[in-house]
C-alpha positions in Angstrom: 6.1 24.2 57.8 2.2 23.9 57.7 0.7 23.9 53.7 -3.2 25.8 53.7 -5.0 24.4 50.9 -7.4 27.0 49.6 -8.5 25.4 46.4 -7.8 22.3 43.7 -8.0 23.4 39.7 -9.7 20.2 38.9 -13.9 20.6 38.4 -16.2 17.3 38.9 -18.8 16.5 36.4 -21.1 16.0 38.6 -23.1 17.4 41.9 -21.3 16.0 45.1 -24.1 15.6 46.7 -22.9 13.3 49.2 -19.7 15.1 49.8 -21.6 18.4 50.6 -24.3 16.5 52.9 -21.4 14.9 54.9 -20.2 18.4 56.0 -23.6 19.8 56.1 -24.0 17.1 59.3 -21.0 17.4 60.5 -21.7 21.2 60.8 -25.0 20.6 62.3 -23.7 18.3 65.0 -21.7 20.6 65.9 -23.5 23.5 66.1 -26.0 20.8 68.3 -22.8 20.3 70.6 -22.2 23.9 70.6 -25.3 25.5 71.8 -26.2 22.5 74.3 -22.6 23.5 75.9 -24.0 27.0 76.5 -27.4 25.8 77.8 -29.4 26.7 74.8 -30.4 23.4 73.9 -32.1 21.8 77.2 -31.7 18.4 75.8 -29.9 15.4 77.8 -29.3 13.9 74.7 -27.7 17.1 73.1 -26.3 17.7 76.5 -24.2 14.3 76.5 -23.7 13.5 72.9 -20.0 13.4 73.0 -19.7 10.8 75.3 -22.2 8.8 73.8 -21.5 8.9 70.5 -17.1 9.0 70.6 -15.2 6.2 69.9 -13.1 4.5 72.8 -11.1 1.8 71.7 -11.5 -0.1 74.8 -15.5 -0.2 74.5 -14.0 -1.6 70.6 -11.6 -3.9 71.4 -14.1 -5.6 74.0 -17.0 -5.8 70.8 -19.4 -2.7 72.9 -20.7 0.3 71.3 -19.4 -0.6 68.1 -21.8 2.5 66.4 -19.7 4.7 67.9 -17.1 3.8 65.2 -19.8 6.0 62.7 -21.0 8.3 65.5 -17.7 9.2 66.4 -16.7 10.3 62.3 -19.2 13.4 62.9 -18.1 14.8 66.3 -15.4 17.9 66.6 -13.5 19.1 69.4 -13.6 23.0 68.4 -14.3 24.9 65.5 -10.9 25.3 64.5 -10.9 21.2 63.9 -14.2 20.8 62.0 -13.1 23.8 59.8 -10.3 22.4 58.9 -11.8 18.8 58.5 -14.3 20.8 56.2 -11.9 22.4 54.2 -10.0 19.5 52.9 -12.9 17.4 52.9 -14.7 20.1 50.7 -12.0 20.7 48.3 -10.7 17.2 47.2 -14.0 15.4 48.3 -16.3 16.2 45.0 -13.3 15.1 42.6 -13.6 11.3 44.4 -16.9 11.4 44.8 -17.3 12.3 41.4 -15.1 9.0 40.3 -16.6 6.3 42.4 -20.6 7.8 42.0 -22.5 8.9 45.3 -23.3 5.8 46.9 -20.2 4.3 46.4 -18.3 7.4 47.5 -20.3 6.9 50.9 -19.4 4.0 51.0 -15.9 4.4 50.6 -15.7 7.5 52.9 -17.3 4.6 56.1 -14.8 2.3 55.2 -11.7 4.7 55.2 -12.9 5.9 58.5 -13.8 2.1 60.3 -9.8 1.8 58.4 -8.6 4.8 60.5 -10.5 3.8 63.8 -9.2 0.4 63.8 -5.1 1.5 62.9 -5.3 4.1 65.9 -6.5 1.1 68.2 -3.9 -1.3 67.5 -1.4 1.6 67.2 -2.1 2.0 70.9 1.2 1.9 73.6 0.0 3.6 76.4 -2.9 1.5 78.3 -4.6 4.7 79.1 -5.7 5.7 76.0 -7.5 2.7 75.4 -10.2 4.5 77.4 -9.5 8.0 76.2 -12.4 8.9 73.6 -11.8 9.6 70.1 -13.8 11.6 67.7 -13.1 13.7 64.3 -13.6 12.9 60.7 -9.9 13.4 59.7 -9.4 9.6 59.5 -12.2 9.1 56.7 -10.7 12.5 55.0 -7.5 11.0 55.1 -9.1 8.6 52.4 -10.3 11.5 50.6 -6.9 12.5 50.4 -5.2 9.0 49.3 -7.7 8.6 46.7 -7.0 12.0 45.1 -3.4 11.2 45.4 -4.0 8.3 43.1 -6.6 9.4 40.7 -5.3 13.3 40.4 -1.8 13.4 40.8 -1.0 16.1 38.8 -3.8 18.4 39.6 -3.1 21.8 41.2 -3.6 22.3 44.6 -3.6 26.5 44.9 -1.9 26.5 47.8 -1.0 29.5 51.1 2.6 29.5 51.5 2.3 32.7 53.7 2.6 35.2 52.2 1.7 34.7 48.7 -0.6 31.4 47.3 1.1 29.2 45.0 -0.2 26.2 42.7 1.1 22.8 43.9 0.8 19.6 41.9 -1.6 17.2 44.3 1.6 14.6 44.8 3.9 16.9 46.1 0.9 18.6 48.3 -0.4 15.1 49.4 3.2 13.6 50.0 4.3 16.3 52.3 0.9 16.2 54.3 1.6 12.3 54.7 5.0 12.2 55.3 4.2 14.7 58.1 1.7 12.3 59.8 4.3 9.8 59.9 7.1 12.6 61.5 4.0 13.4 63.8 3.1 10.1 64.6 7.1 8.8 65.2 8.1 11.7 67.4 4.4 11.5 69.1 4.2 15.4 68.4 0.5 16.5 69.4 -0.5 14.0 72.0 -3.8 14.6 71.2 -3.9 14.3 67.4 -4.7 10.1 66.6 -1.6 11.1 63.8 -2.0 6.9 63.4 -5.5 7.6 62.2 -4.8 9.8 59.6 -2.0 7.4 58.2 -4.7 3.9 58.2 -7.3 6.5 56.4 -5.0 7.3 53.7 -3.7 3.9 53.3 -7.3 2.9 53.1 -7.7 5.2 50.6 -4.7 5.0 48.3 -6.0 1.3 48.1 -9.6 1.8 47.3 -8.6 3.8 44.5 -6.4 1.7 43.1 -8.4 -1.4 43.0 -11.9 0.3 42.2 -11.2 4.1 41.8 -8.7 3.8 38.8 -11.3 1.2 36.8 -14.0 3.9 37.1 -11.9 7.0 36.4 -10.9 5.6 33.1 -14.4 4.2 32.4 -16.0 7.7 33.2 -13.4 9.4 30.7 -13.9 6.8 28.3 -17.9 6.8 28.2 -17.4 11.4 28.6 -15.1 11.4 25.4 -18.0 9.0 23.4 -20.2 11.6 24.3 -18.2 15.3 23.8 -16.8 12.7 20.7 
């Protein structure tokens, strides 16, 4: 059973601007990738920027090309996986930013990602995927989503459930998307998908939030009903 989130009920107080220029690159980098692959960019740089810029945990492990750990946040495989990277990262990105403030928010979105890179690498059993490259920004979006988790639990998530769309409270959303990277990730279902990503980003998130994200959700309400007050 696959969920399609097509909006959250829950409007920020402020701009995201950070959230919206974080899929602004990512589209761009793409589109770079996409037109030097049919030959209408004659760059060599264009032309090999996946293999320069994805992370391989082997290069990791052995302390080289460690930027790729950045690099390889704002590379995607197809459009199908930056649209739906974009999607979630669009609709629960602006609430978080909008909690932790925009520098903190990039911040936090670096360190969820560096969190998913480095689970997938020690999650490792097969020695030949230490040299298979990885790229995508689900891991840091995983973040996204285990912050929201613990600063919006009950907001609505409206929700596809083919064929009708359906409010769902962000818990129940959020817990069934997790608890399916774990059944992903246990029965190795998608051998392509780094499923152990996903789970280290949310982690990484889930404890960001709690240690910093609560404090300045209840500060910002605080300080907003003074004001309305």
């Amino acid at each position: 059973m696959r969920l399609f989130p097509v909006r959250d009920i829950n409007r920020a107080l402020t701009t995201p601007h950070v959230n919206r220029t974080l899929i602004l690159v990512n589209v761009i980098v793409f589109l770079v990738m996409l037109l030097s692959d049919y030959g209408l960019i004659d760059s060599s740089f264009a032309w090999d920027i996946g293999e320069k810029f994805a992370m391989t945990p082997y290069y990791i492990i052995h302390g080289e090309k460690l930027y790729t750990l950045f690099t390889s946040m704002f590379l995607h495989a197809g459009f199908f996986h930056l649209f739906g990277n974009m999607l979630y990262l669009y609709i629960f990105g602006d609430n978080v930013e909008d909690v932790f403030g925009h520098v903190n928010y990039l911040v936090f979105y670096m360190v969820c990602g560096l969190a998913a890179s480095f689970t997938y690498t020690i999650s490792i059993m097969d020695p030949q995927l230490y040299m298979t490259p990885v790229i995508g920004a689900s891991g840091a979006i995983a973040g996204v989503l285990g912050a929201y988790l613990v600063l919006y639990p009950k907001a609505r998530i409206l929700t596809l459930v083919f064929p009708v769309i359906v409010p769902i409270p962000a818990m129940f959303f959020l817990g069934f998307w997790f608890l399916m990277q774990w059944l992903y990730a246990f029965f190795e279902v998608g051998g392509n998908v780094a499923w152990w990503a996903h789970i280290g980003g949310f982690i990484a998130g889930i404890i960001l939030a709690l240690t910093f994200g609560l404090k300045r959700k209840k500060a910002r309400e605080s300080r907003f009903s003074l004001v309305t007050g």
